[in-house]
mmCIF file of the protein (N, C-alpha, C, O) and its ligand, coordinates in Angstrom:
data_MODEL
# 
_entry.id   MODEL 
# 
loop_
_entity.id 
_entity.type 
_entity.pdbx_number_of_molecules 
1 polymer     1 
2 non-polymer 1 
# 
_entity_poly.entity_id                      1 
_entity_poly.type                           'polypeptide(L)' 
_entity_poly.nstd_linkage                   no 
_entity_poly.nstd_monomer                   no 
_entity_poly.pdbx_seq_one_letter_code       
;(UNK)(UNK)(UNK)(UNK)(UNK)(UNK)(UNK)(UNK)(UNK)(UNK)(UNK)(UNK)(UNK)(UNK)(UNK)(UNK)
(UNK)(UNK)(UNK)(UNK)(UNK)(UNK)(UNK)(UNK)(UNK)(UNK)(UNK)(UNK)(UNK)(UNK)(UNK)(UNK)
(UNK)(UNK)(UNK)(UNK)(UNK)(UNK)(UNK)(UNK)(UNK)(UNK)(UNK)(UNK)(UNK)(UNK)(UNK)(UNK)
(UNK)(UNK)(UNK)
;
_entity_poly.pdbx_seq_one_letter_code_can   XXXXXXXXXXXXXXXXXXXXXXXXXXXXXXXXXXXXXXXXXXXXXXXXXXX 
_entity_poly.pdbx_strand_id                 A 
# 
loop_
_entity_poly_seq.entity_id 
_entity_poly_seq.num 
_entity_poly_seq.mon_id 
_entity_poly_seq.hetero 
1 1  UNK n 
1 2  UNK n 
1 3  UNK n 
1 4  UNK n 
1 5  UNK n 
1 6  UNK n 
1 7  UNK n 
1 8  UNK n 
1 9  UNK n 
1 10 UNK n 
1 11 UNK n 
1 12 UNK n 
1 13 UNK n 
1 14 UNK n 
1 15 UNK n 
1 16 UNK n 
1 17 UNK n 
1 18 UNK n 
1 19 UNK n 
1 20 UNK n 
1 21 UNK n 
1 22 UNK n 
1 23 UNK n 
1 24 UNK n 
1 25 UNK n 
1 26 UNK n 
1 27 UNK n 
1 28 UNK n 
1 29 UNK n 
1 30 UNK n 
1 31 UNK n 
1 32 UNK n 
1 33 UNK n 
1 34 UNK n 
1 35 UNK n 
1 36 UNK n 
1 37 UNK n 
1 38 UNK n 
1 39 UNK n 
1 40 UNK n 
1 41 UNK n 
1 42 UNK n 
1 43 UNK n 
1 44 UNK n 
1 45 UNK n 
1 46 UNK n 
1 47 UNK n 
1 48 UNK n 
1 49 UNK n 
1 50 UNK n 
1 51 UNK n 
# 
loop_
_struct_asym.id 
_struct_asym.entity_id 
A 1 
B 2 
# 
loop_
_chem_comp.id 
_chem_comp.type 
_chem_comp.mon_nstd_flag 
UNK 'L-peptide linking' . 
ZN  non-polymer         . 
# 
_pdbx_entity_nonpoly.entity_id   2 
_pdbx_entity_nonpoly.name        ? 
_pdbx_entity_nonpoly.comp_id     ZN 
# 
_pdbx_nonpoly_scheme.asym_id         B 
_pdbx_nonpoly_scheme.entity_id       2 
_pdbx_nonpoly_scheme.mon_id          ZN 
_pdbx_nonpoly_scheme.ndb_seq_num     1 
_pdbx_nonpoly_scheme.pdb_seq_num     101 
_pdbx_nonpoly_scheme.auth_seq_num    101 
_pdbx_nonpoly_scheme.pdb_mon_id      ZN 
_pdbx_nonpoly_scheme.auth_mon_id     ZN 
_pdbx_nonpoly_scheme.pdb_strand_id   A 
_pdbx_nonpoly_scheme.pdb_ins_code    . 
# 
loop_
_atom_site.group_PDB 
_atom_site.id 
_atom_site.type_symbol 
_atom_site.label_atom_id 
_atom_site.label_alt_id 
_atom_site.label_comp_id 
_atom_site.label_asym_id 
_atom_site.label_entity_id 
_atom_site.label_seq_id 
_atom_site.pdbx_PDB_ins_code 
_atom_site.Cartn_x 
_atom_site.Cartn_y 
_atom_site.Cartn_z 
_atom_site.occupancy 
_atom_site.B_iso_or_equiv 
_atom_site.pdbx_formal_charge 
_atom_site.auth_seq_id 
_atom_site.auth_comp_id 
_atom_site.auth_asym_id 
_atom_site.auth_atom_id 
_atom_site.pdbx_PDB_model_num 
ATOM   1   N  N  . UNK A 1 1  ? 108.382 89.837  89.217  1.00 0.00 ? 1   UNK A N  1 
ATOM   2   C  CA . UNK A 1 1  ? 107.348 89.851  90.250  1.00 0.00 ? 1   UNK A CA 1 
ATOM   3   C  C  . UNK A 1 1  ? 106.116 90.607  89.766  1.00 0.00 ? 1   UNK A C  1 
ATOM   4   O  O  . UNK A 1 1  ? 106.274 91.685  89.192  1.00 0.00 ? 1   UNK A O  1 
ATOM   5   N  N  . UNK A 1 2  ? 104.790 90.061  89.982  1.00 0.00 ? 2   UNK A N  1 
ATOM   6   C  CA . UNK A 1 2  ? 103.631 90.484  90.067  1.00 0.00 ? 2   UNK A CA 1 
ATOM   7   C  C  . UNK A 1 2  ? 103.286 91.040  91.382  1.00 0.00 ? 2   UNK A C  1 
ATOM   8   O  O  . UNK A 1 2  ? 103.667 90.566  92.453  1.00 0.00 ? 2   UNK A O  1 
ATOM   9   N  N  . UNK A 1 3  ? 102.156 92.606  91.161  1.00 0.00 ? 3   UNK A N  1 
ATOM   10  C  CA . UNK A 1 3  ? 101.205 92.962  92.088  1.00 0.00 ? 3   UNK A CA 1 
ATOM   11  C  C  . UNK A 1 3  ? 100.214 92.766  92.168  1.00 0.00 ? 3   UNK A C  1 
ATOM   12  O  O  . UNK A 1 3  ? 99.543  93.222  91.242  1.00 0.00 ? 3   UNK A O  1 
ATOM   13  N  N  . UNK A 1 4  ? 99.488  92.033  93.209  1.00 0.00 ? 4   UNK A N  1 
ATOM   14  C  CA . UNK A 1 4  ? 98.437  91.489  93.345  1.00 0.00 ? 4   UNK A CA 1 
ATOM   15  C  C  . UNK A 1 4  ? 97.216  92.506  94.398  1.00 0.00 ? 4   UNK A C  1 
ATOM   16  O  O  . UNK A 1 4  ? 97.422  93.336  95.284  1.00 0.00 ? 4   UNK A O  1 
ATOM   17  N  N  . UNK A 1 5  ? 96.414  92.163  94.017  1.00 0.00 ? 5   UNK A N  1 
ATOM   18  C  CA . UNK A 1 5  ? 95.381  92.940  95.498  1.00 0.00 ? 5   UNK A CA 1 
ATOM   19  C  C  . UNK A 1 5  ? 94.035  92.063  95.481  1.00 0.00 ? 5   UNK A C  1 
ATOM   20  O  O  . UNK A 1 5  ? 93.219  91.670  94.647  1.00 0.00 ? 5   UNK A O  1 
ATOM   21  N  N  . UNK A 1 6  ? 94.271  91.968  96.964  1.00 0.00 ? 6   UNK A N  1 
ATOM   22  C  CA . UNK A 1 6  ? 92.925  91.140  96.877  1.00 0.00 ? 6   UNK A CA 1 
ATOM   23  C  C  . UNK A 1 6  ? 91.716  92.052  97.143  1.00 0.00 ? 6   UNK A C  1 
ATOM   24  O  O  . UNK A 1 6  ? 91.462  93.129  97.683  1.00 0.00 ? 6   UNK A O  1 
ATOM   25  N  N  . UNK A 1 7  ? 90.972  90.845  96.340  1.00 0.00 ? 7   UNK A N  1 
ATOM   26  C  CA . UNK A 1 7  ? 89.556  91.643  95.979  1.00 0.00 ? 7   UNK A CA 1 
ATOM   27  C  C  . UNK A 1 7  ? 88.595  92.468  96.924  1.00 0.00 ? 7   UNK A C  1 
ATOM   28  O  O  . UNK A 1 7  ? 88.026  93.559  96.872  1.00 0.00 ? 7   UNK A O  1 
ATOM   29  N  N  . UNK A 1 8  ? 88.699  91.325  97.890  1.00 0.00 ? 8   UNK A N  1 
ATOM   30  C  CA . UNK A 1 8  ? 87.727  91.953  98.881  1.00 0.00 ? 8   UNK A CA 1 
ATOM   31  C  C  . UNK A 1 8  ? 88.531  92.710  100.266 1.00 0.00 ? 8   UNK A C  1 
ATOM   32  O  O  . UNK A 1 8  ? 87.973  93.564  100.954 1.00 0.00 ? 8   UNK A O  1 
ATOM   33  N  N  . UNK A 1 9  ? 89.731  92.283  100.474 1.00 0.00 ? 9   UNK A N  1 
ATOM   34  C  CA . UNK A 1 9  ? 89.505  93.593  101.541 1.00 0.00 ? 9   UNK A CA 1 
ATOM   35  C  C  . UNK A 1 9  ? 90.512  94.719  101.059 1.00 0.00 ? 9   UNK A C  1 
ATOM   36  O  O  . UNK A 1 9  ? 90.437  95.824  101.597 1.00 0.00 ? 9   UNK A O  1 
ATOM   37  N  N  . UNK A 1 10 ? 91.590  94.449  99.923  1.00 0.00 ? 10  UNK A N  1 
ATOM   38  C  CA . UNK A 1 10 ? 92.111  95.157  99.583  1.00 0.00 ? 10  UNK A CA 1 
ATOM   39  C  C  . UNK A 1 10 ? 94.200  94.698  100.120 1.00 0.00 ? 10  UNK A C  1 
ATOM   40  O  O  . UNK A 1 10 ? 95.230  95.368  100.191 1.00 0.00 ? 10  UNK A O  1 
ATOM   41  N  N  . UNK A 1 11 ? 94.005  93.918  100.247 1.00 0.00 ? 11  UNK A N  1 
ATOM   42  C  CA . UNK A 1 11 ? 95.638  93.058  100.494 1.00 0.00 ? 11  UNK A CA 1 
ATOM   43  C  C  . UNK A 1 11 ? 96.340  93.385  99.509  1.00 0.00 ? 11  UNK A C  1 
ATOM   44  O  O  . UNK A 1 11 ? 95.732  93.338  98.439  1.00 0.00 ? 11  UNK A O  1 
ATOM   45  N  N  . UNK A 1 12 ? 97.886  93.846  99.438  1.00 0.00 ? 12  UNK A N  1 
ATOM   46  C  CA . UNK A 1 12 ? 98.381  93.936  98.806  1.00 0.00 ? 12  UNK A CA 1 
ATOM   47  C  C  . UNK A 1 12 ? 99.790  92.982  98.990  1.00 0.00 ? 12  UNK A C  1 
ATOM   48  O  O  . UNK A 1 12 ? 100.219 92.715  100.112 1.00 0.00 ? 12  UNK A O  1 
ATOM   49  N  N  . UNK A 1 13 ? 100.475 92.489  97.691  1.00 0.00 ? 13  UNK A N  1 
ATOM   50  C  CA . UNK A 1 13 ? 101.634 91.434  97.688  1.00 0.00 ? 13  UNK A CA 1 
ATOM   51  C  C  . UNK A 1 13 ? 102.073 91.287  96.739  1.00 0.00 ? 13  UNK A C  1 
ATOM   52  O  O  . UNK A 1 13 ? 101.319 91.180  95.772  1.00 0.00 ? 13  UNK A O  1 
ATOM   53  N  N  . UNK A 1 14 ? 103.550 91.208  96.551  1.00 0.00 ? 14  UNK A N  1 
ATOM   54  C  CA . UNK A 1 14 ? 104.071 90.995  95.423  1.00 0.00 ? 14  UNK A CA 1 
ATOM   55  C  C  . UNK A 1 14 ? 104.513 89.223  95.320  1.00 0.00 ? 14  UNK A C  1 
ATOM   56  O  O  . UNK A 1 14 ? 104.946 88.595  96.286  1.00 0.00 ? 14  UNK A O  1 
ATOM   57  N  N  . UNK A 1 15 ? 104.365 88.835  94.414  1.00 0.00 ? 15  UNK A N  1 
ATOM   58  C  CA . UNK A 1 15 ? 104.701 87.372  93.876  1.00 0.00 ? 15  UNK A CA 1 
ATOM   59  C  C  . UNK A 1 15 ? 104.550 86.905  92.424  1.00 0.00 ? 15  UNK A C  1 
ATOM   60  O  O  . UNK A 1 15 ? 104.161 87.634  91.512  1.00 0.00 ? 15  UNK A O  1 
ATOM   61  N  N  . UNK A 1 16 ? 104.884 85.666  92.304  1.00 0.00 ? 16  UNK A N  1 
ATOM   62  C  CA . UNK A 1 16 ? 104.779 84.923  90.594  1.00 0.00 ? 16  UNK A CA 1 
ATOM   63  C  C  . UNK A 1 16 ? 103.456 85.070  90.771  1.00 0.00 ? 16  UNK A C  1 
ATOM   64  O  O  . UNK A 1 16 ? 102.830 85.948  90.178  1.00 0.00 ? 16  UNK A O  1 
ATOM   65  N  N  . UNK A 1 17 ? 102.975 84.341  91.490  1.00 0.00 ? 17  UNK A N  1 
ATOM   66  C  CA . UNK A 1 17 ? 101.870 83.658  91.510  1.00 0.00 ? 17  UNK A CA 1 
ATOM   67  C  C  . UNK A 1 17 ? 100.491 84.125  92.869  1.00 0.00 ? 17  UNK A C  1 
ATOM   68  O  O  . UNK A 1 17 ? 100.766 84.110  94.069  1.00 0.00 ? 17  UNK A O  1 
ATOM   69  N  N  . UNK A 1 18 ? 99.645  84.350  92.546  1.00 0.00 ? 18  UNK A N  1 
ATOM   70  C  CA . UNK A 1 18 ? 98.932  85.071  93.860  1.00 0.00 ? 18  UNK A CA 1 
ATOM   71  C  C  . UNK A 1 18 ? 98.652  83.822  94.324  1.00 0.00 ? 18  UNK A C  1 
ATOM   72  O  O  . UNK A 1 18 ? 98.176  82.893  93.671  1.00 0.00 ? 18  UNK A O  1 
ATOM   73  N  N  . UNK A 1 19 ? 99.095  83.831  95.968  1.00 0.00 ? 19  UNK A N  1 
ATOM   74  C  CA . UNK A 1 19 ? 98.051  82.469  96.966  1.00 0.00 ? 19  UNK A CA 1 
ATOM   75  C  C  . UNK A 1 19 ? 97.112  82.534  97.219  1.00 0.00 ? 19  UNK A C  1 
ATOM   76  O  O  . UNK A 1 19 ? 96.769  83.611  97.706  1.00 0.00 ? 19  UNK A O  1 
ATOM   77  N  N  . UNK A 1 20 ? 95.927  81.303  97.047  1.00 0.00 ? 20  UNK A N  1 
ATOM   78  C  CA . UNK A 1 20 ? 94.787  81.378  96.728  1.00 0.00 ? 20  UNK A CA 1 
ATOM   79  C  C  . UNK A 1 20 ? 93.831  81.234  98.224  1.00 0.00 ? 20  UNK A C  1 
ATOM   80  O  O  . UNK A 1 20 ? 92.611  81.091  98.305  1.00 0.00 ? 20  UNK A O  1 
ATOM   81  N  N  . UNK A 1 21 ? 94.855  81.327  99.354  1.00 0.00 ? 21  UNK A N  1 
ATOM   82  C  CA . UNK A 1 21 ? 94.319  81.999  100.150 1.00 0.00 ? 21  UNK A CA 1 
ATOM   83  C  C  . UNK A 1 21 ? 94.746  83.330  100.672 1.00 0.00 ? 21  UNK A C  1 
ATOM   84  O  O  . UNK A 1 21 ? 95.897  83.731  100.499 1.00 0.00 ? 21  UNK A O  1 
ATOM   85  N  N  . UNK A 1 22 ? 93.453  84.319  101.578 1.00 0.00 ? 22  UNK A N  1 
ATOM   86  C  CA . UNK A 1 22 ? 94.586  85.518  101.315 1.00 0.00 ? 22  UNK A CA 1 
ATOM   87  C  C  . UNK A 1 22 ? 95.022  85.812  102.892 1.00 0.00 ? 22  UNK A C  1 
ATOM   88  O  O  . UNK A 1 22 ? 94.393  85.601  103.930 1.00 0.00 ? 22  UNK A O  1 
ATOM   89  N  N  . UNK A 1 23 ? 96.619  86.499  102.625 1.00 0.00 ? 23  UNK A N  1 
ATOM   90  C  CA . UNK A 1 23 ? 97.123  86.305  104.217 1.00 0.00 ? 23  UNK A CA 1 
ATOM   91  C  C  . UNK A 1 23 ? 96.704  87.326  104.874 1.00 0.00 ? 23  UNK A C  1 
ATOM   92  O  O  . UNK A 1 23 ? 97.363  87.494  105.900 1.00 0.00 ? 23  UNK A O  1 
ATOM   93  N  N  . UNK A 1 24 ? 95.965  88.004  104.732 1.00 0.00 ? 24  UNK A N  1 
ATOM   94  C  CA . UNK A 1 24 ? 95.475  89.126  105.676 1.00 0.00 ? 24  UNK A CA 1 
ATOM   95  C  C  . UNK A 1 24 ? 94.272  88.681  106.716 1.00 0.00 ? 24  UNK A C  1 
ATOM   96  O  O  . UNK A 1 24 ? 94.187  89.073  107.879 1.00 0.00 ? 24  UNK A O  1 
ATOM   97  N  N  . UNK A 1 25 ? 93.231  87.653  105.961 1.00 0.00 ? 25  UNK A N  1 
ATOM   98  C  CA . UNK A 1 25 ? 92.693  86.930  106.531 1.00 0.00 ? 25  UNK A CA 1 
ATOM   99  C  C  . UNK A 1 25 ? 91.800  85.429  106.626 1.00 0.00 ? 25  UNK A C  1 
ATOM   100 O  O  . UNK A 1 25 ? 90.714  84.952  106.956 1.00 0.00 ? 25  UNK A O  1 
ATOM   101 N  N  . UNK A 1 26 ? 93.183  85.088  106.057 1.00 0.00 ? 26  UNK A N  1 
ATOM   102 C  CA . UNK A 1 26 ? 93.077  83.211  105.816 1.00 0.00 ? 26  UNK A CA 1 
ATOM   103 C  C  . UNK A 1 26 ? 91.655  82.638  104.996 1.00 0.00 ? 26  UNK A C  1 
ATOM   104 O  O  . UNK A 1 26 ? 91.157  81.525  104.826 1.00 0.00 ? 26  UNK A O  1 
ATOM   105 N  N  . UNK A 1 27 ? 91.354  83.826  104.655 1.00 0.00 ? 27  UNK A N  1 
ATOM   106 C  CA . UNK A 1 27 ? 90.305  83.203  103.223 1.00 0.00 ? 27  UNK A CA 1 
ATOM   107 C  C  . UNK A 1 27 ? 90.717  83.080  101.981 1.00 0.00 ? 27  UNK A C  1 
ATOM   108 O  O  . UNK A 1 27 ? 91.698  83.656  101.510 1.00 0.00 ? 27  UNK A O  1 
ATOM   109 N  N  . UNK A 1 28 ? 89.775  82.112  101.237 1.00 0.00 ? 28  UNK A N  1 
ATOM   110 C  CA . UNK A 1 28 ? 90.081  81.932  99.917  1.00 0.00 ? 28  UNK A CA 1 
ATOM   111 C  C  . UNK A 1 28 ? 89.285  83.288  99.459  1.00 0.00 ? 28  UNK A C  1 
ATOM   112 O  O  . UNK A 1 28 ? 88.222  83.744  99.879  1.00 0.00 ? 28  UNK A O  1 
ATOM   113 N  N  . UNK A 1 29 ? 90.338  83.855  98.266  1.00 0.00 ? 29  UNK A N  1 
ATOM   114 C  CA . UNK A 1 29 ? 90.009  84.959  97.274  1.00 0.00 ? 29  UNK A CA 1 
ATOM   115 C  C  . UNK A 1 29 ? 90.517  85.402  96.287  1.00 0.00 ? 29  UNK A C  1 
ATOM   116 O  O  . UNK A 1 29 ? 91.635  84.926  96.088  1.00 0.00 ? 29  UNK A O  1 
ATOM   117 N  N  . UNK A 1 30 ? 90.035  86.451  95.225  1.00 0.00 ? 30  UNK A N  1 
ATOM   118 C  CA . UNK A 1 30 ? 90.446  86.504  94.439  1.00 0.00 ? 30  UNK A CA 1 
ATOM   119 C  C  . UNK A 1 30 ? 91.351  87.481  94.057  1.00 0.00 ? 30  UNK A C  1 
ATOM   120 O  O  . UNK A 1 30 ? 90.940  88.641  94.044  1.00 0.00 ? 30  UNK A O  1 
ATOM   121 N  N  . UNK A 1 31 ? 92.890  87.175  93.638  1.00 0.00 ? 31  UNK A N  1 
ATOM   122 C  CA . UNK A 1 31 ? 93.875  88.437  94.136  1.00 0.00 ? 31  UNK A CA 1 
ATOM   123 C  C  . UNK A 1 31 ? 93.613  89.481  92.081  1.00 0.00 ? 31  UNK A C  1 
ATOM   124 O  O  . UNK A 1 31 ? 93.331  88.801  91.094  1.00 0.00 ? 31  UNK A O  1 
ATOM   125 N  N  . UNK A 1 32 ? 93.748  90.612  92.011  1.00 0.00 ? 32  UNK A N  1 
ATOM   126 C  CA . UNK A 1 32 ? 94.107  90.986  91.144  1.00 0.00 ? 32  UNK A CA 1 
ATOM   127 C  C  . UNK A 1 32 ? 95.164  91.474  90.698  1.00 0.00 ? 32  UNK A C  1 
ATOM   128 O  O  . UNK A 1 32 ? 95.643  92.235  91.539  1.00 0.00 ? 32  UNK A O  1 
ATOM   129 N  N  . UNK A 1 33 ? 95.849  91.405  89.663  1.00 0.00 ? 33  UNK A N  1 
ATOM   130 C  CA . UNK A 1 33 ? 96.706  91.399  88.746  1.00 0.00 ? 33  UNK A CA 1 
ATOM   131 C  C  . UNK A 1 33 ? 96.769  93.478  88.997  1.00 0.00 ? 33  UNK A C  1 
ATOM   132 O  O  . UNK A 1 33 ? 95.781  94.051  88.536  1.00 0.00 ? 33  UNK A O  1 
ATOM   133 N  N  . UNK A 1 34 ? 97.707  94.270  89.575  1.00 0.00 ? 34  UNK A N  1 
ATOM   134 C  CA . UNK A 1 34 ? 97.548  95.237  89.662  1.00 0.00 ? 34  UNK A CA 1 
ATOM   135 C  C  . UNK A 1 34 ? 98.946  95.761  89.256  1.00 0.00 ? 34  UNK A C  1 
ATOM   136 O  O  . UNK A 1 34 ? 99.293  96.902  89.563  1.00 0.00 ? 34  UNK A O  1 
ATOM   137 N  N  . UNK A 1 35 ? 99.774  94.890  88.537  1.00 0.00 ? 35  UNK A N  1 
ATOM   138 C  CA . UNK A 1 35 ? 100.925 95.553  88.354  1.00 0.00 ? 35  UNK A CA 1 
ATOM   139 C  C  . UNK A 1 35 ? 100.737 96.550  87.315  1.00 0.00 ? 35  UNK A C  1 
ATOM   140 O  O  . UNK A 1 35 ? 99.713  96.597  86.633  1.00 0.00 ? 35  UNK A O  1 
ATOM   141 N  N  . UNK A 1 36 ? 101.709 97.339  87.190  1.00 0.00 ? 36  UNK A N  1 
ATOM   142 C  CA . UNK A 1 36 ? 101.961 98.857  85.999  1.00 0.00 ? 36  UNK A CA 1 
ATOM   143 C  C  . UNK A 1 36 ? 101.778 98.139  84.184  1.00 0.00 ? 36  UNK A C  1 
ATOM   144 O  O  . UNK A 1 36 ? 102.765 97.599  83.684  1.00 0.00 ? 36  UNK A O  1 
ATOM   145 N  N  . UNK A 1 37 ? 101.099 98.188  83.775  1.00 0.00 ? 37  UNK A N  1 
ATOM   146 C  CA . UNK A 1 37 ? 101.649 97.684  82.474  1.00 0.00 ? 37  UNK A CA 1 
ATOM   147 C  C  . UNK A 1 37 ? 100.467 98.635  81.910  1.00 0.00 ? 37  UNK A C  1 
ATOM   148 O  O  . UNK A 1 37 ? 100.042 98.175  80.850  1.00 0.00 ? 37  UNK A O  1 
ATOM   149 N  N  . UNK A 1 38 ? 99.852  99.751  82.278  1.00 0.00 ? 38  UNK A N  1 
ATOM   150 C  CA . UNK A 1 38 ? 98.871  100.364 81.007  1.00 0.00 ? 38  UNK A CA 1 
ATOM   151 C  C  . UNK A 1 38 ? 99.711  101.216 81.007  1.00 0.00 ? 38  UNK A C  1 
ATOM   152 O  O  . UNK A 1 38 ? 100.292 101.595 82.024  1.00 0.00 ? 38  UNK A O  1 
ATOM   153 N  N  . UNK A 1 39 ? 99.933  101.708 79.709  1.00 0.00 ? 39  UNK A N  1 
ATOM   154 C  CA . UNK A 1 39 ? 100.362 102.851 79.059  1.00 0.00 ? 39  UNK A CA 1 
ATOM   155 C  C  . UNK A 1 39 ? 100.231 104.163 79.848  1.00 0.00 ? 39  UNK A C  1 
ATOM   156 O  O  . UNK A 1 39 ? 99.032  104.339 80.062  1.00 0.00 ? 39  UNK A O  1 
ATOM   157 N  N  . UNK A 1 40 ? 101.109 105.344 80.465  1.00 0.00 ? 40  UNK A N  1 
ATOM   158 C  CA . UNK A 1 40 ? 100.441 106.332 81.380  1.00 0.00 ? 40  UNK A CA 1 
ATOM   159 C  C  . UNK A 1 40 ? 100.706 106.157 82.334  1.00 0.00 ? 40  UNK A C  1 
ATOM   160 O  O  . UNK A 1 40 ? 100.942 107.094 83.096  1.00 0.00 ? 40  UNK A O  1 
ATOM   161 N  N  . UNK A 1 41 ? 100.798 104.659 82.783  1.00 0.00 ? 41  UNK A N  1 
ATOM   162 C  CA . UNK A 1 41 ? 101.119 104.430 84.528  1.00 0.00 ? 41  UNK A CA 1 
ATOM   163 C  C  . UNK A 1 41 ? 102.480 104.646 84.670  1.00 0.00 ? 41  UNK A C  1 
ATOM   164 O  O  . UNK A 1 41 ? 103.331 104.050 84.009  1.00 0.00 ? 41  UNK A O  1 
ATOM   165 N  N  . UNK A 1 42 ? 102.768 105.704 85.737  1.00 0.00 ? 42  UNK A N  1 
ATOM   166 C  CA . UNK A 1 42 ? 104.329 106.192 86.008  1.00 0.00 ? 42  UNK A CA 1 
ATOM   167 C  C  . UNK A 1 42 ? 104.060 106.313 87.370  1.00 0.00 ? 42  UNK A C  1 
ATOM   168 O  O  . UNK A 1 42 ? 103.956 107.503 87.671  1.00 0.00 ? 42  UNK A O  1 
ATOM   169 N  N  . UNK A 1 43 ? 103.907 105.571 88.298  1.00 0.00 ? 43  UNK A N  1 
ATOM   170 C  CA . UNK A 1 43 ? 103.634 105.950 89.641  1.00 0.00 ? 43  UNK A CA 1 
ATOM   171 C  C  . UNK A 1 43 ? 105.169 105.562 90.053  1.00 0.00 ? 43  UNK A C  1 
ATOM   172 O  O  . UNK A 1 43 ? 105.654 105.931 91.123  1.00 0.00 ? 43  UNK A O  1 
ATOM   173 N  N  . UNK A 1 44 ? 105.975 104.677 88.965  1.00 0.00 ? 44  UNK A N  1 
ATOM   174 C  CA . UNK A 1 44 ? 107.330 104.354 89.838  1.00 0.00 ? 44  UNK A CA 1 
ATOM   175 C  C  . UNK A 1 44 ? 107.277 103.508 90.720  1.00 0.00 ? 44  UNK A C  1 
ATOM   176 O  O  . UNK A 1 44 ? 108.252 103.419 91.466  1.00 0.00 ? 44  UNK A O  1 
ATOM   177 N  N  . UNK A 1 45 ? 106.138 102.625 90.918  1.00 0.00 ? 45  UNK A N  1 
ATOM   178 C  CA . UNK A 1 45 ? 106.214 102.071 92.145  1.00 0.00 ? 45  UNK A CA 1 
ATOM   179 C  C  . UNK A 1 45 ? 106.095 100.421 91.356  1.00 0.00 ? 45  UNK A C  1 
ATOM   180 O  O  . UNK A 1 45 ? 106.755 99.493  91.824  1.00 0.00 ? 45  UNK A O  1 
ATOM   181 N  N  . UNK A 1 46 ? 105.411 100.265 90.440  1.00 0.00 ? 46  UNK A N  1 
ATOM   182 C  CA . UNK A 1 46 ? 105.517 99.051  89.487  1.00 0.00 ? 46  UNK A CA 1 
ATOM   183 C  C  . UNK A 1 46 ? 103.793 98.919  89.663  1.00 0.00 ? 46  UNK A C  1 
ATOM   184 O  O  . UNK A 1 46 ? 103.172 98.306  88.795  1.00 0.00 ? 46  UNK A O  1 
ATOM   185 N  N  . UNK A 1 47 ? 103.139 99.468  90.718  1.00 0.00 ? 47  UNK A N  1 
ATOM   186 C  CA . UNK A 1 47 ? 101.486 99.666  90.978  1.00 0.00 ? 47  UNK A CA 1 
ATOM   187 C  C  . UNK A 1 47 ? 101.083 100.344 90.470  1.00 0.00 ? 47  UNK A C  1 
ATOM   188 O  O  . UNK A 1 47 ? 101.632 101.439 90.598  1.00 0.00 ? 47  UNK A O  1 
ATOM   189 N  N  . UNK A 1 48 ? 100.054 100.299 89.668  1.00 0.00 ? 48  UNK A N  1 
ATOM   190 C  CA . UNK A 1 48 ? 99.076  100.936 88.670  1.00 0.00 ? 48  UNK A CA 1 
ATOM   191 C  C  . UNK A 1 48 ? 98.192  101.253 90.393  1.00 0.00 ? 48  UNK A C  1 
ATOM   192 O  O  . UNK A 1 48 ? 97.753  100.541 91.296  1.00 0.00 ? 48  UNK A O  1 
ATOM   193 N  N  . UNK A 1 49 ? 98.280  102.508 90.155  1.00 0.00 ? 49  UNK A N  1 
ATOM   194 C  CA . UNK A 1 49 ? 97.221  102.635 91.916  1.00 0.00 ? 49  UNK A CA 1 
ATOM   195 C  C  . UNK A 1 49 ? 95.629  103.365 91.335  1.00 0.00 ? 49  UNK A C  1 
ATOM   196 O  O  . UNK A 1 49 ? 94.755  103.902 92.016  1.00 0.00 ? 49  UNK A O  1 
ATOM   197 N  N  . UNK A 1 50 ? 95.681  103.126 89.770  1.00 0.00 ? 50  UNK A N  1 
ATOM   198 C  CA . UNK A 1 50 ? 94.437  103.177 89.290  1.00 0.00 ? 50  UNK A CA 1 
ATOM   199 C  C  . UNK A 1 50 ? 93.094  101.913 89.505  1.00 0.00 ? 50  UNK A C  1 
ATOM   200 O  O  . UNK A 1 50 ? 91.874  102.041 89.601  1.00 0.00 ? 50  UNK A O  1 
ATOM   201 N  N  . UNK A 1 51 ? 93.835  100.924 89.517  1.00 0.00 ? 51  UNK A N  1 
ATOM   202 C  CA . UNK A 1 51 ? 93.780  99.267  89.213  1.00 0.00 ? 51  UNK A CA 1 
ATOM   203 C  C  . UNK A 1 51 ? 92.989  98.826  90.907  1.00 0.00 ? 51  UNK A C  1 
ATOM   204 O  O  . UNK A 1 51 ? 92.735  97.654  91.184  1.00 0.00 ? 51  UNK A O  1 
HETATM 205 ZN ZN . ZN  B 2 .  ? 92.001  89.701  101.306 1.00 0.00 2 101 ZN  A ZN 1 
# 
């Protein structure tokens, strides 16, 4: 599973694949890729809460 956040209001969701509308409020947007994978990130949560 991927963490996603969308761009503009800040949605958060885990999935393969982000839906390209967002469910917080039925617009199309752009989710980001916010899972843990930089070096340093230990939040434990699999969220880079830098990102
Ligand atoms: Zn959104």
């Amino acid at each position: 599973m991927v963490s996603w956040k969308c761009s503009n209001c800040g949605y958060t969701l885990e999935a393969d694949v982000p839906p390209e509308q967002c469910p917080s409020y039925g617009e199309k947007c752009e989710f980001i890729d916010i899972s843990c994978y930089i070096p340093g990130c230990d939040t434990g949560t699999g969220v880079d809460n830098r990102l």
